[in-house]
C-alpha positions, 0 to 999 in steps of 0.5 A: 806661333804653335799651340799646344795642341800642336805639340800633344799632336806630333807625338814625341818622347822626351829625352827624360822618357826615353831615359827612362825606357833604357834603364829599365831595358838595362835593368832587365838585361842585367837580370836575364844574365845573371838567370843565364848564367845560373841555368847554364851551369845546370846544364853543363853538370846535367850533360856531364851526368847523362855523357857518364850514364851513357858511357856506362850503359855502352860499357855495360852493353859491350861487356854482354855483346862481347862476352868479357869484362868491362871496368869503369874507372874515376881518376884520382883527381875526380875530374875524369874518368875512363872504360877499358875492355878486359883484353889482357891477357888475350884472348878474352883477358881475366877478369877483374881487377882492372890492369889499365896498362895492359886492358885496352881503353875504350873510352876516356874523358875529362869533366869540369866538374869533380865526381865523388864516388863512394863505392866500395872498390874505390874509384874502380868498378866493373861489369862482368860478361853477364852486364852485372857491376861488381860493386854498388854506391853512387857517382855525383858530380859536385856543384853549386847549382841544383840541376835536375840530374847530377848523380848515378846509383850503380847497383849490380843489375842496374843504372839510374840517373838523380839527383843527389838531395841530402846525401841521398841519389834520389833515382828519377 
């Protein structure tokens, strides 16, 4: 027969122990998705606001490097958006408004999350061959989550990136 010592000596876990250990493990599993879950959807809307600033930078730089027009439009739904080159009629087109029939489309995208505008023009603006926009407000992606970035100000002679707390595209 076996003392008792003999057992505290083998060092074991019960089944009442290991219990235990796996429902906190699941506890704590649970709660690092739900974490997860809420961070990756922050990521998404920042990723779709630096993709829109890096295309309105590019047709900015492209208005000035080929010395015509570049128009910027947000489609109808909110849930795209496309640059066109002013290329109608050739040589060098005429300017504003944009004729995206005509204009040549540089770069089109569809987003996952919606973008409100409240520029001036609508949902269309553009730069004219000296890199300056035509109109001034800001374009904000709309979610529930607080991302870091989620909104542009467009000014005529500048783009800055925020985020959009009370109303307000707060530039970083």
């Amino acid at each position: 027969m076996r003392s008792t010592d003999d057992k505290a000596a083998r060092g074991g876990f019960t089944l009442v122990e290991i219990m235990i250990t796996i429902a906190i493990l699941g506890i704590l599993v649970v709660l690092a998705v739900g974490n997860f879950g809420g961070m990756n959807e922050k990521y998404k809307v920042e990723a779709e606001t630096k993709q829109l600033y890096a295309d309105l930078m590019d047709a900015r730089g492209r208005a000035m490097q080929r010395n015509r027009w570049f128009f910027v439009r947000i489609t109808s739904t909110g849930y795209g958006y496309a640059t066109y080159e002013d290329s109608s009629p050739a040589p060098d087109g005429n300017g504003p408004p944009l004729d995206n029939t005509a204009d040549a489309l540089v770069t089109s995208m569809t987003v996952r999350h919606a973008i409100n505008t409240n520029l001036a023009g609508g949902n269309d603006f553009g730069f004219n061959r000296n890199g300056i926009a035509n109109d001034n407000g800001i374009l904000r992606f709309v979610s529930t989550a607080q991302p870091d970035y989620d909104c542009i100000t467009i000014r005529p002679t500048r783009i800055k990136m925020g985020q959009y707390i009370g109303g307000v595209c707060v530039e970083k």
